[in-house]
C-alpha positions in Angstrom: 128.6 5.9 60.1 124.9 5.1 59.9 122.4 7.7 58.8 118.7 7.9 59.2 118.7 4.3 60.6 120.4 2.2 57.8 122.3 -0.4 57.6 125.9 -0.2 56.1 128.2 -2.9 55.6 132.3 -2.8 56.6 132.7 -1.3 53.1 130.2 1.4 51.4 130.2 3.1 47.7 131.1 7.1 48.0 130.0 9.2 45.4 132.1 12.7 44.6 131.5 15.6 42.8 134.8 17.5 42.9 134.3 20.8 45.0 130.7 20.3 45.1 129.8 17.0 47.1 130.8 13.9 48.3 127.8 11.3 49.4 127.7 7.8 50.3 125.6 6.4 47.7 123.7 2.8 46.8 124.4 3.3 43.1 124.2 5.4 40.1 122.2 5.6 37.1 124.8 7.2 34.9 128.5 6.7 34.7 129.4 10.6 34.8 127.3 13.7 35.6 127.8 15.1 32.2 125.7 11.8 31.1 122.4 13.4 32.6 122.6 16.2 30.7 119.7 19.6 31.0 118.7 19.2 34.2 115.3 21.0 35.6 113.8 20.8 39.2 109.8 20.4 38.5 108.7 20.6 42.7 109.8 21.0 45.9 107.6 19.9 48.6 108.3 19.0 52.5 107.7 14.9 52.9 108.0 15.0 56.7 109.2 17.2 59.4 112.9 18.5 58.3 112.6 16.1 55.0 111.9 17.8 52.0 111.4 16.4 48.3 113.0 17.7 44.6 111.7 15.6 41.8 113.4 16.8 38.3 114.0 15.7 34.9 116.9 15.3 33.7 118.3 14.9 29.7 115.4 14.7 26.5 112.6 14.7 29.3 114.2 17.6 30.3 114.2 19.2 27.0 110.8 18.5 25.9 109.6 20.1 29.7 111.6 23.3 28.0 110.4 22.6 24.6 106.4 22.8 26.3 107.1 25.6 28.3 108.6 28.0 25.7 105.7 26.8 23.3 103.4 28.3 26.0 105.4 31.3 26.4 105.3 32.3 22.9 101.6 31.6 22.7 100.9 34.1 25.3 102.9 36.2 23.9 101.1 36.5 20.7 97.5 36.3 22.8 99.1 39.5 24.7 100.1 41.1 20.6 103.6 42.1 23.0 107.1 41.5 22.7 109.1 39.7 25.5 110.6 42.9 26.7 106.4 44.3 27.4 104.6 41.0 28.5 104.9 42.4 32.2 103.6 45.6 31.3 100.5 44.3 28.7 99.7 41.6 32.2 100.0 44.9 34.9 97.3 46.7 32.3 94.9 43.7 32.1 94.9 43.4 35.8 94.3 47.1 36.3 91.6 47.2 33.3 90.3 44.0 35.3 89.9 46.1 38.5 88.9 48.9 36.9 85.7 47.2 35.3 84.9 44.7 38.5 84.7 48.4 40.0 82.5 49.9 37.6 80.1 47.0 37.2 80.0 46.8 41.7 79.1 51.0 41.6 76.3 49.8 38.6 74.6 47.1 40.6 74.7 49.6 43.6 73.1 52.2 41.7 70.7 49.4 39.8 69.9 48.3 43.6 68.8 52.0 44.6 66.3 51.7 42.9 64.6 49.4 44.6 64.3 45.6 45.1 61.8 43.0 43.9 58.3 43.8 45.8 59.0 47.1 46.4 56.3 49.2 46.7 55.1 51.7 44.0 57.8 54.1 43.0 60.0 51.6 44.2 60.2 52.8 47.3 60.1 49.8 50.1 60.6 51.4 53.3 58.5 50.6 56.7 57.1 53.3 58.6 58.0 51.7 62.2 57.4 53.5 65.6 58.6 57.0 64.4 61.6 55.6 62.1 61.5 53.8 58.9 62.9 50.3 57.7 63.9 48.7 54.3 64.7 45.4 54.5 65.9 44.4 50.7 67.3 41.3 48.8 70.0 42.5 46.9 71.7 40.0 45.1 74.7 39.6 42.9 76.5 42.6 45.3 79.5 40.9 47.0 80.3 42.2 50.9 81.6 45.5 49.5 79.1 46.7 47.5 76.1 45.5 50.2 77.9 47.8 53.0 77.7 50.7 50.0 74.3 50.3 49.8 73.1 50.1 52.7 74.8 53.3 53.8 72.9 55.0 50.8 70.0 53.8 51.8 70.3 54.8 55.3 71.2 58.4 54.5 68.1 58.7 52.0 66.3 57.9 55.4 67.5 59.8 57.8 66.4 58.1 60.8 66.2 54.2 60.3 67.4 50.7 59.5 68.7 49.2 56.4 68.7 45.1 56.6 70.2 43.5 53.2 70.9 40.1 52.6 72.3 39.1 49.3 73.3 35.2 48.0 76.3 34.4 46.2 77.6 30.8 45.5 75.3 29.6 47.6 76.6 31.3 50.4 74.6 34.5 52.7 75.8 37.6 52.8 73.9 40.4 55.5 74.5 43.8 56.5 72.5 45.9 59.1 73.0 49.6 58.8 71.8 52.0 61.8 71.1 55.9 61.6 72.9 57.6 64.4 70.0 58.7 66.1 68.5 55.4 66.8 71.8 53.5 68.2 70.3 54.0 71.8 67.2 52.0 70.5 68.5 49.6 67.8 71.7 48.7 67.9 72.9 47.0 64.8 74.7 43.9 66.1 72.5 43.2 68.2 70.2 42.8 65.3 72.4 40.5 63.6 72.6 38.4 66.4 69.1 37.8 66.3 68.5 37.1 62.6 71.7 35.8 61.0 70.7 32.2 62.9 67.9 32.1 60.8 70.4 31.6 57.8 72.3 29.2 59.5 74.7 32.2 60.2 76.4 34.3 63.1 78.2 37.5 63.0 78.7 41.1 64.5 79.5 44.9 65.0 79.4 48.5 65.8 76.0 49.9 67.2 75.5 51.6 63.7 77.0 48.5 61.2 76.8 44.8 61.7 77.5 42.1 58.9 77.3 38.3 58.9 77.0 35.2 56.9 75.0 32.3 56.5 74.4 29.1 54.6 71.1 29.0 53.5 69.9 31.2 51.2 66.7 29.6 50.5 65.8 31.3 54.4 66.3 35.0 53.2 62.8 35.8 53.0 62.2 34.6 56.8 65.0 36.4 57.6 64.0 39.6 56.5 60.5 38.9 57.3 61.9 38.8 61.1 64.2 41.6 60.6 60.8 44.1 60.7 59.9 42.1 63.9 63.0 42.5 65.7 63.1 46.5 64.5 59.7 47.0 65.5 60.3 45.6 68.8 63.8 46.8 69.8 61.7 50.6 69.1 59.1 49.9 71.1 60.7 48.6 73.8 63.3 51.1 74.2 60.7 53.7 75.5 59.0 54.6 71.7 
C-alpha cells in the first residue's frame, strides 16, 4: 500500500507499539520506546490542509524544558508572595485591581477633560454660539473610544441644545466622536457630520442621528478637522431653516 504518494519496495519495515500502534516506518532512532525517555509535545501547528505538525523533546532535552519551566513557576510564585494552591486567586485579584485602576484613571481624564481643553476660552469654557445652539469642538487626548463617548455626552448635557465634536490621538491612530442634543437631530444629524469630517483624517465612519464615531490616520490633521467641524455645524443650522 502506498501512502501520500511514496514509493515502497516488495518488502517494507513495520513499526508496533503493542495495543497502541502499528506504522510502516523508514527507521528508528532508538531501539525501544522506553530508550526515549520524558517525552513533552512543545507545538502543534497545521502544515497544510488536513496535515498538522507536533514537534517534542524527548529524554535530557526534555528534562531541562521541565527543569526551565518549573524554575519560572516558582519564580512567579514568589513575585506573587502565594502558595501554589492561591497563584489563581493572587492573578484573578491583579487583573481585577488592574481593571479597577484603568477605570479610575479613564473617569479622572474624563473629569480632567471637563474642564476644558487647550485654547479654551476664559473659565475654560470653549463653546460656540452658532445660529441659536452652541458647539465645542475639543482635542481630548490620551481618552481611548470609551472615555471620548463619556465625554462628549457630559458635555452635551451641560449644553443643552448643541454639538460636541472630539477627536483624540492615540498610537498614532484618530479617534472622533460627534454628540447631538435631541432637539437639533432634525438639523444636525451626527453621522452625517462624521461623514464630512473624518476624511480629513484620513478616516471614515458612522451612526445614529444623535452619536457618530470614526477613526482616522493622521493625527497631525486634528486641528483642520475640528476647524471644519464649526463649518459644517454652522451650515447644516442654517440651512435647515435657522
Amino acid at each position: 500500500m502506498a501512502l501520500f504518494g511514496e514509493k515502497y519496495g516488495d518488502t517494507v519495515r513495520v513499526v508496533s507499539v503493542p495495543a497502541f500502534s502499528l506504522e510502516l516506518c523508514g527507521g528508528t532512532h532508538v531501539r525501544a520506546t522506553g530508550d526515549i525517555g520524558l517525552f513533552a509535545i512543545t507545538s502543534e501547528s497545521g502544515v497544510a490542509a488536513g496535515v498538522r505538525r507536533v514537534e517534542a523533546v524527548t529524554g535530557t532535552g526534555a528534562y531541562e524544558q521541565y527543569s526551565t519551566q518549573q524554575r519560572g513557576y516558582h519564580e512567579l510564585l514568589h513575585a506573587l508572595g502565594a502558595e501554589p494552591a492561591q497563584a489563581k486567586t493572587a492573578v484573578e485579584r491583579l487583573q481585577a485591581d488592574v481593571k479597577r485602576l484603568t477605570r479610575e484613571l479613564q473617569d479622572a481624564k474624563v473629569k480632567a477633560a471637563m474642564g476644558g481643553g487647550k485654547g479654551t476660552a476664559a473659565g475654560g469654557d470653549d463653546r460656540i454660539a452658532l445660529n441659536g445652539a452652541a458647539l465645542i469642538a475639543r482635542r481630548a487626548d490620551g481618552l481611548d473610544r470609551a472615555g471620548l463617548r463619556t465625554l462628549a455626552d457630559s458635555l452635551r448635557d451641560t449644553l443643552g441644545s448643541g454639538v460636541v465634536v472630539l477627536a483624540s490621538e492615540a498610537d498614532g491612530k484618530v479617534s472622533l466622536v460627534v454628540s447631538v442634543s435631541k432637539d437639533l437631530i432634525g438639523k444636525v444629524q451626527a453621522g452625517q457630520v462624521v461623514k464630512q469630517i473624518a476624511p480629513i483624517v484620513g478616516g471614515g465612519g458612522g451612526g445614529r442621528p444623535d452619536f457618530a464615531e470614526a477613526g482616522g490616520k493622521d493625527p497631525g490633521k486634528i486641528a483642520d478637522l475640528l476647524k471644519e467641524s464649526r463649518v459644517v455645524v454652522e451650515r447644516m443650522l442654517g440651512t435647515a431653516g435657522g
